[in-house]
DRENGU-758979 format. One record per residue: x, y, z of N, C-alpha, C in turn; residue in three letters. Coordinates in steps of 0.05 Angstrom, whole numbers, m for minus. Each point is the difference from the previous one (the first is absolute). Layout:
<r><n_xx>X</n_xx><n_yy>Y</n_yy><n_zz>Z</n_zz><ca_xx>X</ca_xx><ca_yy>Y</ca_yy><ca_zz>Z</ca_zz><c_xx>X</c_xx><c_yy>Y</c_yy><c_zz>Z</c_zz><residuo>ALA</residuo></r>
...
//
This chain:
<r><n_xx>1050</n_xx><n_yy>1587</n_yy><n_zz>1422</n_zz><ca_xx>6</ca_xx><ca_yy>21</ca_yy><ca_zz>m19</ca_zz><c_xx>29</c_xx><c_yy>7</c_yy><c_zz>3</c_zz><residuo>UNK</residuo></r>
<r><n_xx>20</n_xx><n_yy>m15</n_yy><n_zz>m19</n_zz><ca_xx>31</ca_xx><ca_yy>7</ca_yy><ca_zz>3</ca_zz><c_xx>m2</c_xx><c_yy>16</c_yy><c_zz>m25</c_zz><residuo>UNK</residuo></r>
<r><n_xx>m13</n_xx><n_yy>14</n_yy><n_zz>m8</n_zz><ca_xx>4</ca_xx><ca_yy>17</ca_yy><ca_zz>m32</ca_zz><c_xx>7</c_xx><c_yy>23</c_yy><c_zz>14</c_zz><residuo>UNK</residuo></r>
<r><n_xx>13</n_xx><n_yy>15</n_yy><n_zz>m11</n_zz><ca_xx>18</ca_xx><ca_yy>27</ca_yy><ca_zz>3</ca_zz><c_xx>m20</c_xx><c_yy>16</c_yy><c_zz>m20</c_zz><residuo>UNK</residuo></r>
<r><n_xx>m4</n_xx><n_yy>22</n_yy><n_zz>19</n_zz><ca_xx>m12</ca_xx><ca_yy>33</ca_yy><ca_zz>m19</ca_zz><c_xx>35</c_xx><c_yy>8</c_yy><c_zz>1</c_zz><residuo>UNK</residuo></r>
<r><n_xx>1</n_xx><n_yy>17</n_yy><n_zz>m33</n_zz><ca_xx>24</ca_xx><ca_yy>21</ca_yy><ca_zz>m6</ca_zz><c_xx>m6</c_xx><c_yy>30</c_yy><c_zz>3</c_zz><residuo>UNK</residuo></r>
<r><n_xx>19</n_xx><n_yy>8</n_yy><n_zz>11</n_zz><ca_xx>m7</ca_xx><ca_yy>32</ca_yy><ca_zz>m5</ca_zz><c_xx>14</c_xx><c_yy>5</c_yy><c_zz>m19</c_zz><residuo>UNK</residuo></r>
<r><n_xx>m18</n_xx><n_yy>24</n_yy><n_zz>m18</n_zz><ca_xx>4</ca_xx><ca_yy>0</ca_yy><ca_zz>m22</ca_zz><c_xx>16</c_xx><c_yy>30</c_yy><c_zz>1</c_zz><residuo>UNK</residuo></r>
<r><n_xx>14</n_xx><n_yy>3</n_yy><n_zz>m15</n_zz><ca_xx>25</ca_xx><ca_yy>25</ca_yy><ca_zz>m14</ca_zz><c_xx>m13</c_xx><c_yy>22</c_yy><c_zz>6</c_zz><residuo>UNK</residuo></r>
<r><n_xx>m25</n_xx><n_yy>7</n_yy><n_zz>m13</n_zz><ca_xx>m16</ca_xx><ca_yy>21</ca_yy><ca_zz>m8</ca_zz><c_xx>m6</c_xx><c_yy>5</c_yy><c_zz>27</c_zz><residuo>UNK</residuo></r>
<r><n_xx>13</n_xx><n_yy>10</n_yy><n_zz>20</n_zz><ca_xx>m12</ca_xx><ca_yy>3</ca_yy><ca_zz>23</ca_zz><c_xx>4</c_xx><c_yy>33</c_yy><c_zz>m4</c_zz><residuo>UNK</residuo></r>
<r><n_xx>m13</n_xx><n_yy>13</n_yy><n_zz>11</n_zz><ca_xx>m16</ca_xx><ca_yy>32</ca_yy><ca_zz>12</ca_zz><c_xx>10</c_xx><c_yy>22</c_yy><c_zz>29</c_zz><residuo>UNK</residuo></r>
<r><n_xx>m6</n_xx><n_yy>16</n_yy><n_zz>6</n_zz><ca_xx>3</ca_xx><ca_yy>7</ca_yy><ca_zz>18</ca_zz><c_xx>m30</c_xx><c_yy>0</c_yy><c_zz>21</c_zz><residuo>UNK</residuo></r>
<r><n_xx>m17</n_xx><n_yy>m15</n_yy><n_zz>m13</n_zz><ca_xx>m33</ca_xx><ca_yy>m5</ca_yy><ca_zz>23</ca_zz><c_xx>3</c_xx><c_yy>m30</c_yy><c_zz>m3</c_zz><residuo>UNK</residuo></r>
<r><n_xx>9</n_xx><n_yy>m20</n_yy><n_zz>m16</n_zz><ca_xx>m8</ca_xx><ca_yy>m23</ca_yy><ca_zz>5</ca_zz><c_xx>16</c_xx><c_yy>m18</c_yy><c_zz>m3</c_zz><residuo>UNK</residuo></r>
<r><n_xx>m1</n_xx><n_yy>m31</n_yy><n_zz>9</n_zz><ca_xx>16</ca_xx><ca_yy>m17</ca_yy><ca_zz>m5</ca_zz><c_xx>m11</c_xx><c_yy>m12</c_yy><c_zz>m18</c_zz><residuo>UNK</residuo></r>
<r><n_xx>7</n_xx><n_yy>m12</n_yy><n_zz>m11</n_zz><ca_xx>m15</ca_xx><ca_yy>m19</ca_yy><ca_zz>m34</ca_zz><c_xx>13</c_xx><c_yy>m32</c_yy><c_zz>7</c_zz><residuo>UNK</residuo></r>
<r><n_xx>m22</n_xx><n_yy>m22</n_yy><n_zz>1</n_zz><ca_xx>14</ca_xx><ca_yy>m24</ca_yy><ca_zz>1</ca_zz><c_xx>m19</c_xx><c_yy>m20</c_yy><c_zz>m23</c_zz><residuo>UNK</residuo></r>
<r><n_xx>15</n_xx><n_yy>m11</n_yy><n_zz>m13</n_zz><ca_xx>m19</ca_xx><ca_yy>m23</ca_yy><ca_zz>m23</ca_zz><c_xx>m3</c_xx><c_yy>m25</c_yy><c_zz>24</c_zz><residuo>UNK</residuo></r>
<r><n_xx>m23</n_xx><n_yy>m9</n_yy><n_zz>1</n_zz><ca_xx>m4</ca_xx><ca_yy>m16</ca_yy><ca_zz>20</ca_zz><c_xx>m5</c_xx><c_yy>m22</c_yy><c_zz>m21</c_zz><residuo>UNK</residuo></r>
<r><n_xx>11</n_xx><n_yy>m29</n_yy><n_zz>7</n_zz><ca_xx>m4</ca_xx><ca_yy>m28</ca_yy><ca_zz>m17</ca_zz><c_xx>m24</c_xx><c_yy>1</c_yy><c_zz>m6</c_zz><residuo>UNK</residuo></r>
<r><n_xx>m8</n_xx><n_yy>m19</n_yy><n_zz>m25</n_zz><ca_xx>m22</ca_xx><ca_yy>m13</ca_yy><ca_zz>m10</ca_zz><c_xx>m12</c_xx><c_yy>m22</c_yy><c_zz>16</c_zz><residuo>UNK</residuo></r>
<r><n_xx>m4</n_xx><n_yy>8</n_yy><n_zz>28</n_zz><ca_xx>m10</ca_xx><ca_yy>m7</ca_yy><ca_zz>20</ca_zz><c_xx>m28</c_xx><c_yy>2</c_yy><c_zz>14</c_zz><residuo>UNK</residuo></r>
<r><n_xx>m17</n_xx><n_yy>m13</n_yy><n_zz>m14</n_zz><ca_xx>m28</ca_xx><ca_yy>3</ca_yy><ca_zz>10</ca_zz><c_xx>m12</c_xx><c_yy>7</c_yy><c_zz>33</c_zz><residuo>UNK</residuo></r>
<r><n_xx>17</n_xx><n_yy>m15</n_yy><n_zz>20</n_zz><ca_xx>m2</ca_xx><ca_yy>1</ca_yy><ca_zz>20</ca_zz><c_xx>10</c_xx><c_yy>20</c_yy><c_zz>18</c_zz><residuo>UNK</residuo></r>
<r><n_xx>19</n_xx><n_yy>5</n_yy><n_zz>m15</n_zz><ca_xx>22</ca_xx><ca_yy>26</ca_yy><ca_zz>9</ca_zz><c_xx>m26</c_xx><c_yy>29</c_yy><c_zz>3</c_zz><residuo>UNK</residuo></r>
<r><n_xx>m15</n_xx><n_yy>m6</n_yy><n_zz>m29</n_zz><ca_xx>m9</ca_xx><ca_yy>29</ca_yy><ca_zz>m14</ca_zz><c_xx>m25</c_xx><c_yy>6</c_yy><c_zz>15</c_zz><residuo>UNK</residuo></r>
<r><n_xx>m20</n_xx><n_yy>m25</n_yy><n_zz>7</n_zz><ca_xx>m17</ca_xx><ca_yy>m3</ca_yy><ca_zz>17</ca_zz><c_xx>9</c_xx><c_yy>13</c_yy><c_zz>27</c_zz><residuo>UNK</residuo></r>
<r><n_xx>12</n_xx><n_yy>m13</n_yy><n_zz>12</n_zz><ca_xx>14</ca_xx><ca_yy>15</ca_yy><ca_zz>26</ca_zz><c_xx>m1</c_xx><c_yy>36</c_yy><c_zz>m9</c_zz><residuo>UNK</residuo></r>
<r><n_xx>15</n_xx><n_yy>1</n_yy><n_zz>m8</n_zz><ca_xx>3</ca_xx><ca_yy>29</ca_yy><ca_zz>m5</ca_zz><c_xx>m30</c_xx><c_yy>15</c_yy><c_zz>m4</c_zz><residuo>UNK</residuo></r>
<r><n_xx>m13</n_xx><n_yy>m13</n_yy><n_zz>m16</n_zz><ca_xx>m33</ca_xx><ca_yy>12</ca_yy><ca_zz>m18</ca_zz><c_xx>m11</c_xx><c_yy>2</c_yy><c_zz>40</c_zz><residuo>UNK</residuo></r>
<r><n_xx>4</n_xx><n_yy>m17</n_yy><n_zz>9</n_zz><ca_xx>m22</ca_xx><ca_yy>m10</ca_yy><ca_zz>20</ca_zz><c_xx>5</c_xx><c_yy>10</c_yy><c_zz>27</c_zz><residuo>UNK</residuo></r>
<r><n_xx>21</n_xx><n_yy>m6</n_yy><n_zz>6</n_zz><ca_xx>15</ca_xx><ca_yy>11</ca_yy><ca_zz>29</ca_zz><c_xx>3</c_xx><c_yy>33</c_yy><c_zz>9</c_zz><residuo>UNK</residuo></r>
<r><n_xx>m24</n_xx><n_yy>4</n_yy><n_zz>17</n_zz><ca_xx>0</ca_xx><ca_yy>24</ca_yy><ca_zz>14</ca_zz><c_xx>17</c_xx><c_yy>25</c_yy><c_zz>m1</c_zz><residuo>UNK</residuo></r>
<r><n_xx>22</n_xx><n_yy>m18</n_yy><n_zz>17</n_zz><ca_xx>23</ca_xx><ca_yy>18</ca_yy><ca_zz>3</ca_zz><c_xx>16</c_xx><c_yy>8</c_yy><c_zz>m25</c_zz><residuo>UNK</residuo></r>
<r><n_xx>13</n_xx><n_yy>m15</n_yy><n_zz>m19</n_zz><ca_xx>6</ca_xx><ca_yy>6</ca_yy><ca_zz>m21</ca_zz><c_xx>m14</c_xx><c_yy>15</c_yy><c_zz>m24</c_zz><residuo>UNK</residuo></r>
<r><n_xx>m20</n_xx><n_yy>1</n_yy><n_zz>2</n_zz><ca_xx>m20</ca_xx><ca_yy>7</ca_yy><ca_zz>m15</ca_zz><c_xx>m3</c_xx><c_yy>33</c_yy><c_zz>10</c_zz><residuo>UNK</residuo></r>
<r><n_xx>7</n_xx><n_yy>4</n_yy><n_zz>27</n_zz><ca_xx>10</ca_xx><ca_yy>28</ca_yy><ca_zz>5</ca_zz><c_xx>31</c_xx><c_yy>14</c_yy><c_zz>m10</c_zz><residuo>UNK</residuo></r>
<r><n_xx>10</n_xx><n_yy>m18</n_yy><n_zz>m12</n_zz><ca_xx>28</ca_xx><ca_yy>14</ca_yy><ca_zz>7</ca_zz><c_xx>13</c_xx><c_yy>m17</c_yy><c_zz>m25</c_zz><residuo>UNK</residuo></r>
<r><n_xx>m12</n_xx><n_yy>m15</n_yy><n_zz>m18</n_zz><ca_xx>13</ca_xx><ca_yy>1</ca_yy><ca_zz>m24</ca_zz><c_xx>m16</c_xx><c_yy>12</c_yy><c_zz>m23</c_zz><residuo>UNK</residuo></r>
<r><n_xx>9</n_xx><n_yy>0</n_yy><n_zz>m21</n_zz><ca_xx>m19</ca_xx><ca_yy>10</ca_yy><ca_zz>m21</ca_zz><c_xx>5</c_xx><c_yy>m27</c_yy><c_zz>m30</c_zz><residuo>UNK</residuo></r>
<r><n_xx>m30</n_xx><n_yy>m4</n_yy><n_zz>m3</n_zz><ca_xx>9</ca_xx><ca_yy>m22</ca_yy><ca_zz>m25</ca_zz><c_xx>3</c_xx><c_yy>7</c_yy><c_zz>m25</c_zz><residuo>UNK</residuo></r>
<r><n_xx>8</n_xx><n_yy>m8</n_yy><n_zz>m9</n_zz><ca_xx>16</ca_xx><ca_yy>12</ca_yy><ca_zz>m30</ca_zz><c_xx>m12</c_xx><c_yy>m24</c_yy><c_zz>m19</c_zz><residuo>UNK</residuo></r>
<r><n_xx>8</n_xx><n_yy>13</n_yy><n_zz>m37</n_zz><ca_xx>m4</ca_xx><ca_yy>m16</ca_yy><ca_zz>m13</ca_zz><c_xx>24</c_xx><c_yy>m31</c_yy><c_zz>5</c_zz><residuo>UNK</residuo></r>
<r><n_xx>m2</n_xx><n_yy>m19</n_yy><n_zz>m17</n_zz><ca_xx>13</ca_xx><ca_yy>m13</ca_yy><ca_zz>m9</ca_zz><c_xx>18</c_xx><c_yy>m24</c_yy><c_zz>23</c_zz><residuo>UNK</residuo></r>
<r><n_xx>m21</n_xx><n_yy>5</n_yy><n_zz>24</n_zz><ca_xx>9</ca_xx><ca_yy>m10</ca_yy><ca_zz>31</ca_zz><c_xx>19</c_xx><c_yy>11</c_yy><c_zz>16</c_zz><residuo>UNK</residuo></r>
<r><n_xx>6</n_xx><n_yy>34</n_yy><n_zz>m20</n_zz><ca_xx>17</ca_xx><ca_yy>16</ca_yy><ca_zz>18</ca_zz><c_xx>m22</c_xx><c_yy>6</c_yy><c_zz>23</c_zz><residuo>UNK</residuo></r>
<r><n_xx>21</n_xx><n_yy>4</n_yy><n_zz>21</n_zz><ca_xx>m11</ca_xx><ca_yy>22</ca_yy><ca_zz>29</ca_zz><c_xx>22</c_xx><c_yy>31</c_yy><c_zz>6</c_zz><residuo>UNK</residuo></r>
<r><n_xx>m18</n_xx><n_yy>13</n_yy><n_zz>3</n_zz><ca_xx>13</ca_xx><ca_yy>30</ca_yy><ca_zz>13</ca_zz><c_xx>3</c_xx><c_yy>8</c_yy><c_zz>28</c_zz><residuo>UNK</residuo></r>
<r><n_xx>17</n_xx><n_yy>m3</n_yy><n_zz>10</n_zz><ca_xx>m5</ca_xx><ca_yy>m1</ca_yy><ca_zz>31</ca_zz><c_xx>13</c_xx><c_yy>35</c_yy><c_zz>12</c_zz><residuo>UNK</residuo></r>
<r><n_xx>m16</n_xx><n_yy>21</n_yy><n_zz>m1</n_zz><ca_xx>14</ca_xx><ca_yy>20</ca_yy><ca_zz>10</ca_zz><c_xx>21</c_xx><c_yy>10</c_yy><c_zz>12</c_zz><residuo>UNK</residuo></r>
<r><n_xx>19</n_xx><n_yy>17</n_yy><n_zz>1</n_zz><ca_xx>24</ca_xx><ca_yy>m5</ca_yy><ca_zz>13</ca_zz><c_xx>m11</c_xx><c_yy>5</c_yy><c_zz>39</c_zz><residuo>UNK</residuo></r>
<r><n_xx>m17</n_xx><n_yy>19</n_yy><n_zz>m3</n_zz><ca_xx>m7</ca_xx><ca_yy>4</ca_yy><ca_zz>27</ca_zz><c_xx>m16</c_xx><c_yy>m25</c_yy><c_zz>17</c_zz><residuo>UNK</residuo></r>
<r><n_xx>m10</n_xx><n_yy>m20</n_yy><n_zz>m19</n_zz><ca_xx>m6</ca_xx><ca_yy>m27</ca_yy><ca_zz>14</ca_zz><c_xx>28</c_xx><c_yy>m19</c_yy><c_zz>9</c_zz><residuo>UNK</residuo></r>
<r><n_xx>18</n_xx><n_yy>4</n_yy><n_zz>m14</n_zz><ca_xx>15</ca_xx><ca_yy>m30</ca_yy><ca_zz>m1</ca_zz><c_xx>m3</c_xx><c_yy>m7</c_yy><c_zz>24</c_zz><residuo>UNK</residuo></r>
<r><n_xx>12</n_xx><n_yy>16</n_yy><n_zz>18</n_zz><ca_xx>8</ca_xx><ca_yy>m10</ca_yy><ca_zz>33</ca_zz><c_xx>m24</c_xx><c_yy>m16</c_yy><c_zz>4</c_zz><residuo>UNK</residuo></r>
<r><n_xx>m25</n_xx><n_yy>10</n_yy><n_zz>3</n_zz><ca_xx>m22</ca_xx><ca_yy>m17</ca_yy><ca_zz>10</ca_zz><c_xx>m3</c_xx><c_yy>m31</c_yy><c_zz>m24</c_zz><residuo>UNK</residuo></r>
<r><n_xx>m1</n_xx><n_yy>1</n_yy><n_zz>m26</n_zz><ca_xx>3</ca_xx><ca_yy>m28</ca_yy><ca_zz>m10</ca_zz><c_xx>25</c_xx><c_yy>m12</c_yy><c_zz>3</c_zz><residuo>UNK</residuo></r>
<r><n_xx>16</n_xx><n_yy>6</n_yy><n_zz>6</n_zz><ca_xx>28</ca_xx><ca_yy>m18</ca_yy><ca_zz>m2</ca_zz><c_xx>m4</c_xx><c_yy>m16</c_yy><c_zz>39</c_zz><residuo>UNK</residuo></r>
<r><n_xx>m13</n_xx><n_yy>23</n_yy><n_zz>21</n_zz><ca_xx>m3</ca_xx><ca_yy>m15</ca_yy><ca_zz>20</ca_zz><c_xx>m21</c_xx><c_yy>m17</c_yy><c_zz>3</c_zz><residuo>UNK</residuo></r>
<r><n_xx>m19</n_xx><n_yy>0</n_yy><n_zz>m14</n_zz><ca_xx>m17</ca_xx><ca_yy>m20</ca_yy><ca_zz>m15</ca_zz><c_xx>8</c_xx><c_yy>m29</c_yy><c_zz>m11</c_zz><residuo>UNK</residuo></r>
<r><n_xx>19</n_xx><n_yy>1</n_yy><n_zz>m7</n_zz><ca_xx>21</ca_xx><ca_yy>m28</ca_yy><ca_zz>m1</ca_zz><c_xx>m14</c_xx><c_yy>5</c_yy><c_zz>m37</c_zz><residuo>UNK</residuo></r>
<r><n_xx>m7</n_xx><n_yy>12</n_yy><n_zz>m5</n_zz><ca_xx>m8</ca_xx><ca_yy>4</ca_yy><ca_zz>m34</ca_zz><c_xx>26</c_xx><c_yy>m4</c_yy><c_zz>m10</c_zz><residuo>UNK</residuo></r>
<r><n_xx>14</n_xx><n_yy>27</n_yy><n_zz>4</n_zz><ca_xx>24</ca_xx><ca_yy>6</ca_yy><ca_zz>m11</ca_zz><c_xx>23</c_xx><c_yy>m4</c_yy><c_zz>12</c_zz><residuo>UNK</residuo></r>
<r><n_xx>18</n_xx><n_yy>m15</n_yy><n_zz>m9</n_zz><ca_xx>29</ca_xx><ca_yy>m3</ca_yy><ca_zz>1</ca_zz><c_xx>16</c_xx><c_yy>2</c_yy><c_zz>m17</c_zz><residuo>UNK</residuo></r>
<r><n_xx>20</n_xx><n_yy>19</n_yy><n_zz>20</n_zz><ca_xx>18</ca_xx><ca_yy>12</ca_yy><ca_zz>m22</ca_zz><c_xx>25</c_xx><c_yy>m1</c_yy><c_zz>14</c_zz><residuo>UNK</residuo></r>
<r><n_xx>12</n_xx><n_yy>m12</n_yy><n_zz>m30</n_zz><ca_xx>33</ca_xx><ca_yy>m14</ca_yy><ca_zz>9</ca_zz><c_xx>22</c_xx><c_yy>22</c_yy><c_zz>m11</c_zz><residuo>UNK</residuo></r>
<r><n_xx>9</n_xx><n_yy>2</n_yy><n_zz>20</n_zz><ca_xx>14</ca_xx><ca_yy>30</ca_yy><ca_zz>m7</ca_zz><c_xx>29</c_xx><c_yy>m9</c_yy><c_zz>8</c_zz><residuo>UNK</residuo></r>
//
C-alpha cells in the first residue's frame, strides 16, 4: 500500500479530515482493525476523521505520518 491519504483544507478545531485512496485494502484495514476503529471515525466518500485529541495515539500507531 504506497497510496497516500490527503488531508483535506476543511479541517476544524475537533478533527482532522483525510480522503483516503480508492483503496479497497487500505479501507478494510481501517473497517476491521481494533485499534483504529477506536480512534478514527469513517466518513462518507473514503474520508476518515481522526480527533484532534487522538492523533498522538494514531500517528504512534504507525497509521499516521505527518511530514512537517
Amino acid at each position: 500500500m504506497t497510496q497516500k491519504a490527503y488531508q483535506l483544507n476543511n479541517q476544524n478545531n475537533e478533527y482532522l479530515i483525510y480522503q483516503l485512496p480508492d483503496n479497497p485494502e487500505l479501507i478494510r484495514l481501517i473497517a476491521k482493525d481494533e485499534f483504529l476503529r477506536k480512534y478514527i471515525i469513517r466518513a462518507e466518500y473514503h474520508s476518515v476523521l481522526i480527533p484532534h485529541k487522538h492523533k498522538a495515539k494514531v500517528k504512534k500507531s504507525g497509521f499516521l505520518i505527518v511530514l512537517e
